[in-house]
C-alpha positions as CSV (number, residue, x, y, z in Angstrom):
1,X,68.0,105.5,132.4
2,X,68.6,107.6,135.7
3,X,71.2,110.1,136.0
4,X,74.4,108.3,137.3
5,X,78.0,110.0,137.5
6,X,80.6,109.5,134.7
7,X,82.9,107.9,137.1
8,X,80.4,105.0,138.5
9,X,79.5,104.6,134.4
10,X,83.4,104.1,134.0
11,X,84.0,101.4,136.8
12,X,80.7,99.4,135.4
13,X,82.4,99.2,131.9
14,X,84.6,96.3,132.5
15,X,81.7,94.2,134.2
16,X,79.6,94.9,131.6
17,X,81.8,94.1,129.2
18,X,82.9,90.8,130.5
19,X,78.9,90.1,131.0
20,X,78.3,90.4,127.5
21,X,81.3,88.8,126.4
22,X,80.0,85.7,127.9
23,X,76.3,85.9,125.8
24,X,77.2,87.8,122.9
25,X,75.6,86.6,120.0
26,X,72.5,85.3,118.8
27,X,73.4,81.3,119.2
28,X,74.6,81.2,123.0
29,X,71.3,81.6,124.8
30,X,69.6,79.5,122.4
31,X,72.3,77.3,123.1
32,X,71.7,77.2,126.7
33,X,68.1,77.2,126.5
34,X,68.6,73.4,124.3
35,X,70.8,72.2,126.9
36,X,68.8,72.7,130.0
37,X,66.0,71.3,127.7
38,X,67.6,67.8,127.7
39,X,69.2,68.7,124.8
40,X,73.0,66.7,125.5
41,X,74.4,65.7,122.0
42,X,76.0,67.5,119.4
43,X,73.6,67.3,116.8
44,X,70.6,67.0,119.1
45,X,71.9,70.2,120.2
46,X,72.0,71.7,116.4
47,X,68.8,70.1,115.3
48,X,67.0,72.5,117.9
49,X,68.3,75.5,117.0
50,X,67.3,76.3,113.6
51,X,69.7,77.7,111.3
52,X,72.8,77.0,113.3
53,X,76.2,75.1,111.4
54,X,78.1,72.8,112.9
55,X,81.1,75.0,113.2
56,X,79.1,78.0,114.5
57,X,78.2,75.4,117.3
58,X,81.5,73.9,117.7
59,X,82.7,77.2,118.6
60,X,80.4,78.5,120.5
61,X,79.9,75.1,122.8
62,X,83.9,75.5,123.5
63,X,83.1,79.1,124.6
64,X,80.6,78.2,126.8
65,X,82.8,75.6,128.6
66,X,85.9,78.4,128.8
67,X,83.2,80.3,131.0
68,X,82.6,77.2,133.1
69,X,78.8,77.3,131.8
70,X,78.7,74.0,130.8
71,X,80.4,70.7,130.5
72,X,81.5,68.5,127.5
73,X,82.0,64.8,128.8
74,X,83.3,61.9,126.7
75,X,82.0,58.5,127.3
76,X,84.0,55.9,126.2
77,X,83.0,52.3,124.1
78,X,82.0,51.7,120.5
79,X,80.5,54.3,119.9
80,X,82.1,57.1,121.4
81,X,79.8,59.4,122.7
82,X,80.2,63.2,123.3
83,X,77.6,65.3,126.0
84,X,77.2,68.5,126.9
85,X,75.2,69.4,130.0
86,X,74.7,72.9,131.5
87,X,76.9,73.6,134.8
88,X,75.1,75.4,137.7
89,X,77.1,78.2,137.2
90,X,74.5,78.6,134.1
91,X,71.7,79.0,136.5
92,X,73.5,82.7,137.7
93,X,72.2,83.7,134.0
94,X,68.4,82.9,134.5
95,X,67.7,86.9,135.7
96,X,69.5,88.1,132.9
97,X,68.1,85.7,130.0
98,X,64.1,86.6,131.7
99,X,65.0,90.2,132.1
100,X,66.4,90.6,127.7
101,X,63.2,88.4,127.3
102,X,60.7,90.6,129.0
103,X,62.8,93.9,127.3
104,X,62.4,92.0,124.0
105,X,58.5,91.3,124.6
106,X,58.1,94.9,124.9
107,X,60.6,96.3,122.3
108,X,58.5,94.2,119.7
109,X,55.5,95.7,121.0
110,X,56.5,99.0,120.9
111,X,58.5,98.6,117.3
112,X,55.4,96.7,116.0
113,X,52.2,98.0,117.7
114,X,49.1,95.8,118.0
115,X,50.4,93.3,116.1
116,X,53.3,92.0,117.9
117,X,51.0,91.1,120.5
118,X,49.1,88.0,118.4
């Protein structure tokens, strides 16, 4: 990392915190990442992320719409039906998901060696 002053480090705390409050985790991304793959039902949604409950998803769908990332819509008539779709808001979070992708491409090479490259 370059050599920055302690101040400028201290006014980019509460940015940087707010940024990762809004992806912490390991579900939110992946959450995303179903949505904007057509992914718009509740369990559609958890089928295609492996390993995630129904609670965990709950939970972390409602914090997704507190950030105004995405959108939960009720449609009315037997049956009720429940949708999520991702807000373009979302889209402001395509640099950041491509840039920890890319960091995590080569952290696995360097962690792993020759391998993590098959």
């Amino acid at each position: 990392m370059p050599a920055v002053s302690m101040g400028h480090c201290l006014t980019t705390l509460p940015s940087l915190r707010d940024a990762l409050d809004v992806i912490n985790g390991k579900w939110k991304l992946l959450i995303l990442v179903a949505l904007a793959t057509g992914h718009q039902r509740f369990r559609d949604i958890e089928r295609s992320v492996p390993g995630i409950s129904s609670k965990v998803l709950a939970k972390e769908l409602k914090d997704l719409e507190q950030h105004q990332l995405i959108r939960r819509a009720v449609q009315e008539g037997p049956p009720v039906l429940v949708l999520y779709e991702v807000l373009p808001y979302a889209d402001t979070l395509d640099s950041v998901i491509f840039a920890l992708r890319d960091w995590g491409v080569n952290h696995r090479k360097k962690i792993m060696g020759p391998v993590a490259e098959a």
